[in-house]
C-alpha positions as YAML, in Angstrom:
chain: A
units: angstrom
residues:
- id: 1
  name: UNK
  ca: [49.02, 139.76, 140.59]
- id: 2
  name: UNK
  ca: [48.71, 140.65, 137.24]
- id: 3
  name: UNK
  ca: [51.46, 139.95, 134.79]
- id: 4
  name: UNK
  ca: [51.70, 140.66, 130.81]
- id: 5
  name: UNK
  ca: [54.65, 137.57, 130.52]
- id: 6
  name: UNK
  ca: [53.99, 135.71, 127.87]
- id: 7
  name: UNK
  ca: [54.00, 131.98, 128.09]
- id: 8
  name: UNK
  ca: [55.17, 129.21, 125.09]
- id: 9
  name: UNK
  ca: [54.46, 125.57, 125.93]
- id: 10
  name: UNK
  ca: [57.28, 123.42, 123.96]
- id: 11
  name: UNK
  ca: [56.20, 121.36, 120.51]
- id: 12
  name: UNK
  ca: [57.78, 117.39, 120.61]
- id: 13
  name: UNK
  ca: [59.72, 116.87, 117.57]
- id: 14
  name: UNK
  ca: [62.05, 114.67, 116.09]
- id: 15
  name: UNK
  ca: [65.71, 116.31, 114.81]
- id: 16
  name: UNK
  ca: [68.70, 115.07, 112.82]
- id: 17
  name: UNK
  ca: [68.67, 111.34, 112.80]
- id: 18
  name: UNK
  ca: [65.98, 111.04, 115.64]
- id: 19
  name: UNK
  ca: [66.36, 113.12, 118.19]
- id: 20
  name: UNK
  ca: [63.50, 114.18, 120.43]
- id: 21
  name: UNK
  ca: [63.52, 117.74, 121.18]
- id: 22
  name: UNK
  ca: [61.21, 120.29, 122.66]
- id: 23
  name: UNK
  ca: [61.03, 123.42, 120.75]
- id: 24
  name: UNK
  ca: [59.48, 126.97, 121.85]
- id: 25
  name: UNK
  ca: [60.90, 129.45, 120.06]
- id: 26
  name: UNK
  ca: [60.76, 128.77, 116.00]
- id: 27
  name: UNK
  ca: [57.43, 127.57, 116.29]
- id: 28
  name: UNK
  ca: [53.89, 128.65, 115.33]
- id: 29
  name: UNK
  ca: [53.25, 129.74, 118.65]
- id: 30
  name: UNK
  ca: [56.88, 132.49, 118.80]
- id: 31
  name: UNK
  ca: [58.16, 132.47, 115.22]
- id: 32
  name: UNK
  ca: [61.37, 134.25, 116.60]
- id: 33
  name: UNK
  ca: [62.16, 136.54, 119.33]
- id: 34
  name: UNK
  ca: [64.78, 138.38, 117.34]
- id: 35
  name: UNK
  ca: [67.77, 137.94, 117.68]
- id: 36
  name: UNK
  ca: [66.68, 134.12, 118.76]
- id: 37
  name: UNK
  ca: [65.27, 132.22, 116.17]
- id: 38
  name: UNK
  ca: [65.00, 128.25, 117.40]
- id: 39
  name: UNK
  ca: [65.43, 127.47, 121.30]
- id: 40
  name: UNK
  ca: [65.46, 123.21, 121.46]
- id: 41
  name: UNK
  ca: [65.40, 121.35, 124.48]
- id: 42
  name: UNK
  ca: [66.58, 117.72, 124.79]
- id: 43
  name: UNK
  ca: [66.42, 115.91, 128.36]
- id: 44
  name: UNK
  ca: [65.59, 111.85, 128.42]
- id: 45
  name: UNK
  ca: [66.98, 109.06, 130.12]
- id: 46
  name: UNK
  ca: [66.02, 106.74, 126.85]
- id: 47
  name: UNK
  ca: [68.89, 105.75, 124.51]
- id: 48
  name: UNK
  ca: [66.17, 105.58, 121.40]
- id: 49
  name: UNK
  ca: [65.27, 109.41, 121.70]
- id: 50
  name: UNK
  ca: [68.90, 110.53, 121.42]
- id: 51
  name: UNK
  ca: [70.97, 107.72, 120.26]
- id: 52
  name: UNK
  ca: [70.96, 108.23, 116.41]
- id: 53
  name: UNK
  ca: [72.62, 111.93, 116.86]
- id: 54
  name: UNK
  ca: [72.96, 114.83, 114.70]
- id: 55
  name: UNK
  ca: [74.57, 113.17, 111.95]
- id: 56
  name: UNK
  ca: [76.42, 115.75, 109.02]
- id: 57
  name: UNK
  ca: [74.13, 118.37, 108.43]
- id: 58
  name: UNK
  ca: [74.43, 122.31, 106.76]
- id: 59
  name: UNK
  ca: [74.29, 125.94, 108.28]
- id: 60
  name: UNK
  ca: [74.17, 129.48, 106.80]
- id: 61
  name: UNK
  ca: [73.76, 132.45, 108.31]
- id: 62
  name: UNK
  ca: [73.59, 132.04, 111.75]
- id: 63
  name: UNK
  ca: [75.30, 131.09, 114.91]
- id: 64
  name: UNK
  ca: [74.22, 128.12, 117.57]
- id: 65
  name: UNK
  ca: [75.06, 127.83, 120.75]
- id: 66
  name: UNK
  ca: [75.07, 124.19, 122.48]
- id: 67
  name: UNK
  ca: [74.84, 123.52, 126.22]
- id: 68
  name: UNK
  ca: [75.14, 120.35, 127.75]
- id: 69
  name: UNK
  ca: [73.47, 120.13, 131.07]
- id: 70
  name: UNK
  ca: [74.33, 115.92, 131.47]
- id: 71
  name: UNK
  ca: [75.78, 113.84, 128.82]
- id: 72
  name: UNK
  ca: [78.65, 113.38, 126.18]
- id: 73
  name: UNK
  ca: [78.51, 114.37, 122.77]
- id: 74
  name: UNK
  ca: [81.54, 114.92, 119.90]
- id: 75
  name: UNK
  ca: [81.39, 117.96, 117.58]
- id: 76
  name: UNK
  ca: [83.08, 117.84, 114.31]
- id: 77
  name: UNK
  ca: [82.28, 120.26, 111.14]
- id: 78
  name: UNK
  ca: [83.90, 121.18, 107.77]
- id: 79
  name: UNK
  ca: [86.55, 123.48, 109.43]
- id: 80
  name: UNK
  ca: [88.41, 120.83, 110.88]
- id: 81
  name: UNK
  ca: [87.40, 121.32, 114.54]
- id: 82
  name: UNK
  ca: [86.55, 118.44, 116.71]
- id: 83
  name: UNK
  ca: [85.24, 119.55, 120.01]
- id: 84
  name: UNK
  ca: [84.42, 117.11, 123.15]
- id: 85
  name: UNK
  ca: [81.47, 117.99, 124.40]
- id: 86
  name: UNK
  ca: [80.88, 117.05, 128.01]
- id: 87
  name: UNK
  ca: [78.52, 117.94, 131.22]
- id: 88
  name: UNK
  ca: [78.46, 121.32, 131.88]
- id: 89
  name: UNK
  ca: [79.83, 122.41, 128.97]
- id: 90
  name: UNK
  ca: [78.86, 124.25, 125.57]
- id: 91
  name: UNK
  ca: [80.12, 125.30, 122.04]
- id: 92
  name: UNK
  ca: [79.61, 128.51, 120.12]
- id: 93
  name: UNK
  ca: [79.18, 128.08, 116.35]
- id: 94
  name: UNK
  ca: [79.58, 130.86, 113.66]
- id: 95
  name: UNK
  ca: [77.73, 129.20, 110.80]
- id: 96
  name: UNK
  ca: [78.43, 132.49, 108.22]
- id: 97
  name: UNK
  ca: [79.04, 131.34, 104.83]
- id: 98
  name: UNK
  ca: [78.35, 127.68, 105.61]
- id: 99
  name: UNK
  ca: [79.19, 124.86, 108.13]
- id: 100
  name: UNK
  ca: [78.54, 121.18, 107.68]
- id: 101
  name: UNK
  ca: [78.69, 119.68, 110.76]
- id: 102
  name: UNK
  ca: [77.79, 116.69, 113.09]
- id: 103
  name: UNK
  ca: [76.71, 116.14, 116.91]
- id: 104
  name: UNK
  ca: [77.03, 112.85, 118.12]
- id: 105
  name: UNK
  ca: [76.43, 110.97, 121.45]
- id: 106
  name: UNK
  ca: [79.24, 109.43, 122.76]
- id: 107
  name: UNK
  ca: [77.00, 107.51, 125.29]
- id: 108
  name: UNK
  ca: [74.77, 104.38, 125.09]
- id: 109
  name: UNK
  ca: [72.82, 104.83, 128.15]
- id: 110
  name: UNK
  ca: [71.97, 107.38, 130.87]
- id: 111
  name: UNK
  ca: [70.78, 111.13, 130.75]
- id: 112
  name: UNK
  ca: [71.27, 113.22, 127.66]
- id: 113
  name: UNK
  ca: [70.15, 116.85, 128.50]
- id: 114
  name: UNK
  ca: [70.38, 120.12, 127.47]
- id: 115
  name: UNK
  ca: [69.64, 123.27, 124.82]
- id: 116
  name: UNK
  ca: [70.22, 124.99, 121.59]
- id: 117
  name: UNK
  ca: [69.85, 128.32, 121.16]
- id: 118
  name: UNK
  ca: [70.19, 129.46, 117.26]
- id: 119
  name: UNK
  ca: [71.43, 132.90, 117.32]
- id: 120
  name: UNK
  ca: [71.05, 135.03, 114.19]
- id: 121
  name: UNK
  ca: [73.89, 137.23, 112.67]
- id: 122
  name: UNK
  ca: [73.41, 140.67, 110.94]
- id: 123
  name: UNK
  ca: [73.00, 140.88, 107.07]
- id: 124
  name: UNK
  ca: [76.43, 142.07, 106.85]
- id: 125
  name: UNK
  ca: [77.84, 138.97, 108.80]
- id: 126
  name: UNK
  ca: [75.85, 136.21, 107.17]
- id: 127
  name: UNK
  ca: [78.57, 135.55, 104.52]
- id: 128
  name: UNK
  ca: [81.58, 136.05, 106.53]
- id: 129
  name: UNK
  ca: [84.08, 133.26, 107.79]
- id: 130
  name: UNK
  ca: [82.65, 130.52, 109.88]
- id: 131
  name: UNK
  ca: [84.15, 130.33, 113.19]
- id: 132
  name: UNK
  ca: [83.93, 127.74, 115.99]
- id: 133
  name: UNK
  ca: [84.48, 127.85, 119.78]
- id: 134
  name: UNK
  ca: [84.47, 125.45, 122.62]
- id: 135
  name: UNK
  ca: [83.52, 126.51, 126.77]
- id: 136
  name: UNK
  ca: [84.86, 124.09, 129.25]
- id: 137
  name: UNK
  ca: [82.64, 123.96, 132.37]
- id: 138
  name: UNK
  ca: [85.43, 125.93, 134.45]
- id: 139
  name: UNK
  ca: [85.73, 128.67, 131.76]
- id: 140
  name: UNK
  ca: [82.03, 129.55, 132.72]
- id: 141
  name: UNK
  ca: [81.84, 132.23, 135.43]
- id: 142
  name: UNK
  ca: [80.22, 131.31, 138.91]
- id: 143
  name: UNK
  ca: [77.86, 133.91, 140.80]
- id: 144
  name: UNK
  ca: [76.59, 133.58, 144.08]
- id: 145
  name: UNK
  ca: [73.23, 134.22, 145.08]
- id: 146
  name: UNK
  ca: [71.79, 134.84, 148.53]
- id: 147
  name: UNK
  ca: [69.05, 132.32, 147.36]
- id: 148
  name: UNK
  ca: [71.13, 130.48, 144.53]
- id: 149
  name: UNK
  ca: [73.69, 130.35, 142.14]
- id: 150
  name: UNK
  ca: [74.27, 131.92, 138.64]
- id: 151
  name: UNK
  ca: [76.36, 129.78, 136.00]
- id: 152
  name: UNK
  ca: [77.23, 132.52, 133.17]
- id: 153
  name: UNK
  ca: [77.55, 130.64, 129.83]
- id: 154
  name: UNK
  ca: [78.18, 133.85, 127.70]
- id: 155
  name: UNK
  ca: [78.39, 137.41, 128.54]
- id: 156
  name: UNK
  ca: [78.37, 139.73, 131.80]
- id: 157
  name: UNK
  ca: [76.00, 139.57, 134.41]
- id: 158
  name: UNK
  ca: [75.59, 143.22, 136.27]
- id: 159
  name: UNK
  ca: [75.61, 142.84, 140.27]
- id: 160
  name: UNK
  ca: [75.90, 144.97, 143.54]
- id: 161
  name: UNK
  ca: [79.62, 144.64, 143.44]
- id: 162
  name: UNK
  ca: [80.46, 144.30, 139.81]
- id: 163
  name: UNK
  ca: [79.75, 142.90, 136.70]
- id: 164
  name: UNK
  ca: [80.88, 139.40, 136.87]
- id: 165
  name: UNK
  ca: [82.04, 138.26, 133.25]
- id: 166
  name: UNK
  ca: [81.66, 134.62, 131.34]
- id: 167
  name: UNK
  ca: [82.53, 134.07, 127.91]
- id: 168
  name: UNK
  ca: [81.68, 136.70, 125.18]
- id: 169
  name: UNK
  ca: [80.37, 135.06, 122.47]
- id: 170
  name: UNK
  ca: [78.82, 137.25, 120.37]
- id: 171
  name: UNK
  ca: [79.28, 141.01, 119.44]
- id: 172
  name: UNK
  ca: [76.77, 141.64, 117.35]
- id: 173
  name: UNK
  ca: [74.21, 141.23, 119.92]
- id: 174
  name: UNK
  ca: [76.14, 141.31, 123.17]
- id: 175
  name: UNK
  ca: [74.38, 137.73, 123.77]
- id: 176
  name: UNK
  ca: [73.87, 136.83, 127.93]
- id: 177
  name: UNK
  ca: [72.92, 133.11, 129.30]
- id: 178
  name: UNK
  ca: [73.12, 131.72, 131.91]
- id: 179
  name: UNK
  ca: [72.26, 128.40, 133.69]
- id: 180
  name: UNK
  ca: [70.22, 129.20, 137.37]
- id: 181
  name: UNK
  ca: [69.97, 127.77, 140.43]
- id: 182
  name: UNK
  ca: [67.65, 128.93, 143.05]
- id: 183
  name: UNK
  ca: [66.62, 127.23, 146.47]
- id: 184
  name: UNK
  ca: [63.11, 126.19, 147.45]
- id: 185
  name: UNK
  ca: [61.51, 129.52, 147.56]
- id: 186
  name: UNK
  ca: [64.64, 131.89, 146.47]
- id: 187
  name: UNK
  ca: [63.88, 134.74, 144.44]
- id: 188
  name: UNK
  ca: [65.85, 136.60, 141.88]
- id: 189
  name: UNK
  ca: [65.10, 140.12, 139.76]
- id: 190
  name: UNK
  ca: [66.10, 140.14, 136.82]
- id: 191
  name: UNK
  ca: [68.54, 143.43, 136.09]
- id: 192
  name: UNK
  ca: [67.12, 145.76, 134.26]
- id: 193
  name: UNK
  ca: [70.14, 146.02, 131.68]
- id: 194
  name: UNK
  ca: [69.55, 142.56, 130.61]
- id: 195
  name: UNK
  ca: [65.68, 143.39, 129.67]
- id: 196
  name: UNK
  ca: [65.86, 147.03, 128.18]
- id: 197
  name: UNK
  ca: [66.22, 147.11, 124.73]
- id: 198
  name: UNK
  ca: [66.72, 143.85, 124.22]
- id: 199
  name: UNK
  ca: [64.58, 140.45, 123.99]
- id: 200
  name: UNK
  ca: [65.10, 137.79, 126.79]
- id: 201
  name: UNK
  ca: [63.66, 134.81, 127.95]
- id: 202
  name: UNK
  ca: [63.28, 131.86, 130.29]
- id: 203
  name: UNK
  ca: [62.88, 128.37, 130.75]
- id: 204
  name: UNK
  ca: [62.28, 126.05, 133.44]
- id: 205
  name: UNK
  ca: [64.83, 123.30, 133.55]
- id: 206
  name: UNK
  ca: [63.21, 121.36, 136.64]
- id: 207
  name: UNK
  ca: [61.18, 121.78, 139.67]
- id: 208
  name: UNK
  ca: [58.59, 125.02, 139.95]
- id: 209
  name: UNK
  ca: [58.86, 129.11, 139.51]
- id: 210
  name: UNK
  ca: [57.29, 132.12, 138.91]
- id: 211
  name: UNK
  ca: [57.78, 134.45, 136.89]
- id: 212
  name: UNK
  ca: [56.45, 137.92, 137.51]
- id: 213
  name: UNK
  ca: [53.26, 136.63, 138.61]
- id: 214
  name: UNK
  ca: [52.85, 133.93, 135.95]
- id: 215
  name: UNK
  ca: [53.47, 129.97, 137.34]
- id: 216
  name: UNK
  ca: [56.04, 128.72, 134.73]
- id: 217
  name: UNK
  ca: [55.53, 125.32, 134.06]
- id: 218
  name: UNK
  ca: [58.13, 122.62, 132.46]
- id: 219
  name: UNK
  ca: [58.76, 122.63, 128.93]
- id: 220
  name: UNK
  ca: [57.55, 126.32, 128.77]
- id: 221
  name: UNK
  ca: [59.51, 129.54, 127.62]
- id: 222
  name: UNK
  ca: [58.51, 132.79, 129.55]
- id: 223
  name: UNK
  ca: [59.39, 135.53, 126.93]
- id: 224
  name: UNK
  ca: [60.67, 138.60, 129.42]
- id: 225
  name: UNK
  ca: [61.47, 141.32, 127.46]
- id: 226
  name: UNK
  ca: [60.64, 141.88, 123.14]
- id: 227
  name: UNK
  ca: [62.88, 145.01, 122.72]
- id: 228
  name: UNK
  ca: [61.31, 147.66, 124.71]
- id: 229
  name: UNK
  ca: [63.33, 150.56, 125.86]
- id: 230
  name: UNK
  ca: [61.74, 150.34, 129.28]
- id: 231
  name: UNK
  ca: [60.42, 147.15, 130.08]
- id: 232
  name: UNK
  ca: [58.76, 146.17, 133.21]
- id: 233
  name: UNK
  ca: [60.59, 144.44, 135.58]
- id: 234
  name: UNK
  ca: [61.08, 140.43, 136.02]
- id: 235
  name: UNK
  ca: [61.01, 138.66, 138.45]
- id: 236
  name: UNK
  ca: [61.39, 135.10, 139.62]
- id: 237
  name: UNK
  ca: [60.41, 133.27, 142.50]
- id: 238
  name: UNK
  ca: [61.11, 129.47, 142.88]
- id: 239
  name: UNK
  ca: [58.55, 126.80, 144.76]
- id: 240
  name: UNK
  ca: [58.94, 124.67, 147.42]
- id: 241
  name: UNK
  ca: [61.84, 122.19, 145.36]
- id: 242
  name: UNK
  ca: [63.36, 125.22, 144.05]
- id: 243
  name: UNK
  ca: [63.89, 125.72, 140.26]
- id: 244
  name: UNK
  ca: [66.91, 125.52, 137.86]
- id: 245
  name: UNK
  ca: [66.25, 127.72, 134.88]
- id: 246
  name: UNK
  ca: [67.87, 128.52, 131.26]
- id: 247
  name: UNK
  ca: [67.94, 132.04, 130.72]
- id: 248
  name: UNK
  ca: [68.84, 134.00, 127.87]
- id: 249
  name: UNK
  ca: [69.05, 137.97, 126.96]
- id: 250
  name: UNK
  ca: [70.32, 139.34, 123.53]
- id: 251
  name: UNK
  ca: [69.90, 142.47, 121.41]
- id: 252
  name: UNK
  ca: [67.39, 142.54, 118.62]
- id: 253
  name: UNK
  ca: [69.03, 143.13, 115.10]
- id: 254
  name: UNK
  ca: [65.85, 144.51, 113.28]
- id: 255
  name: UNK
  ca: [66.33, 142.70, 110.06]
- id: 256
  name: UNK
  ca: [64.34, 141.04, 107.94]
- id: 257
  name: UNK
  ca: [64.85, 137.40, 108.32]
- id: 258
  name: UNK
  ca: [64.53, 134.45, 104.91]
- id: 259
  name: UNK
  ca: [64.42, 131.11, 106.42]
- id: 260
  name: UNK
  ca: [64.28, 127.42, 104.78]
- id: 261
  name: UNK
  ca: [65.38, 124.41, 107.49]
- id: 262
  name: UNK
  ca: [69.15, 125.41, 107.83]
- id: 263
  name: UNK
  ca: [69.56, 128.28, 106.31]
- id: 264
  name: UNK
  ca: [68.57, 131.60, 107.46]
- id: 265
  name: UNK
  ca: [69.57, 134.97, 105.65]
- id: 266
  name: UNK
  ca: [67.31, 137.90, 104.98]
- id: 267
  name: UNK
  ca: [65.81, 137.42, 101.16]
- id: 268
  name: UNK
  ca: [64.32, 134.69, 99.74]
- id: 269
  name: UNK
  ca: [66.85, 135.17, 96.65]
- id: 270
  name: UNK
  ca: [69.47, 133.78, 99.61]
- id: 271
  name: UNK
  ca: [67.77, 131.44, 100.33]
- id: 272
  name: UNK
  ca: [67.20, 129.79, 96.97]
- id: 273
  name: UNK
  ca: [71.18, 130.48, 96.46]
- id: 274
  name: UNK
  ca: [72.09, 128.36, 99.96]
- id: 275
  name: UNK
  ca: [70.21, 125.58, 98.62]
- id: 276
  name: UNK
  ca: [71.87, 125.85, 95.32]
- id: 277
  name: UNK
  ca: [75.46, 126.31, 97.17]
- id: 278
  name: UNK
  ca: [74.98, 123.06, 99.06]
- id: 279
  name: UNK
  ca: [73.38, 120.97, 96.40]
- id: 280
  name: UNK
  ca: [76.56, 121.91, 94.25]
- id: 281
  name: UNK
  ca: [79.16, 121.88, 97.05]
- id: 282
  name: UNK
  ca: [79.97, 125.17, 97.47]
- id: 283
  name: UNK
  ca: [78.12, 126.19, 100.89]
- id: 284
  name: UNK
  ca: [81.66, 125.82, 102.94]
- id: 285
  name: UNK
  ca: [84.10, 127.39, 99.86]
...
């Protein structure tokens, strides 16, 4: 069967203090797939790859959003919020004018596993206030599946009998992920709201899928949909241990986009003035 998806195998790096992550988009392989710009996946039982954290550390421009899949990790940033992050739960960050923030492990041993998804915020946005919000793991809408289950972190997910509706995160691009589930050999089509028009993507979390034709192995991103008014149609099918799968769908902003580590905004001239704002302490006034 023929199938145009295009596949990204993740790139091993190290983050804040020494994390290992595995990174698709916001590499040389998928630059961006607007409006994502950095997808990072972290998932290892060793203490030394995660240990050291995400300690303080500046935004602009941008927003992130962090799901924990297993683990225990404390948020705290410049705007006074201090969020507990714990399985099955995420956090929604508004960078804007400028965040300095930290993620720490609140664990010495066991799993630490999950994603985050940088999210990037319209030229007009990119210097408003910074905002912060946290999604316990029984805020997050729960959709059945005759072969599986659908755990909506953000948006609405359309179905036979209704949209069901998770958190809405973000307006500006009417973001949708979800966390799922599908049983050895389940099968799931994507709707076609979630592709047309808009850029979407997914990754396999564990065991074996395919998507649209196209075996999906771990650590890879299938890119579904880049923004075409009528996209083909997705669909996956799971293998014989089924297949648990981060999916996310957003709307592309069209903008030209600067960015330097931290900072993203859409001139270089921005750029150069984040840099300056944080050197001289203004980034969060």
């Amino acid at each position: 069967m023929h199938s145009d998806v295009v596949l990204v195998p993740a790139s091993r790096l190290m983050e804040g203090a020494g994390v290992v992550v595995h990174r698709t988009i916001g590499t040389p392989a998928l630059r961006t797939l607007d409006p994502f710009l950095m997808l990072d996946h972290f998932n290892t039982t060793r203490p030394g790859d995660y240990i050291a954290g995400f300690p303080d550390h500046p935004h602009r421009g941008f927003s992130t959003l962090t799901y924990l899949i297993e683990g225990h990790m404390l948020h705290r940033d410049s705007l006074g919020h201090e969020g507990d992050l714990v399985t099955g739960g995420a956090q929604w960050m508004k960078a804007a004018r400028g965040v300095i923030h930290s993620e720490m492990p609140q664990q010495t041993e066991g799993r630490m596993s999950g994603f985050q998804l940088w999210v990037n915020l319209p030229a007009r946005e990119k210097l408003s206030n910074p905002d912060y919000q946290e999604i316990l793991p029984d805020q997050m809408a729960l959709l059945p599946l005759p072969d599986g289950e659908i755990r909506l972190i953000a948006g609405s997910w359309p179905a036979s009998g209704g949209e069901t509706k998770g958190p809405s995160l973000d307006p500006h691009t009417q973001l949708v992920c979800a966390d799922i589930t599908l049983h050895p050999g389940g099968s799931l089509e994507i709707p076609a709201s979630l592709l047309a028009g808009r850029s979407a993507f997914a990754f396999l979390i564990s065991g074996g899928a395919r998507v649209s034709g196209s075996d999906l192995a771990l650590e890879t991103l299938a890119v579904l949909a880049t923004g075409d008014p009528s996209p083909p149609s997705r669909s996956i099918i799971s293998g014989a241990e089924g297949a648990r799968i981060f999916f996310a769908s957003g709307t592309p902003l069209k903008e030209p986009v600067a960015a330097y580590g931290p900072f993203v905004m859409t001139t270089k001239a921005q750029i150069e003035q984040a840099i300056d704002d944080y050197r001289n302490g203004r980034l969060t006034r």
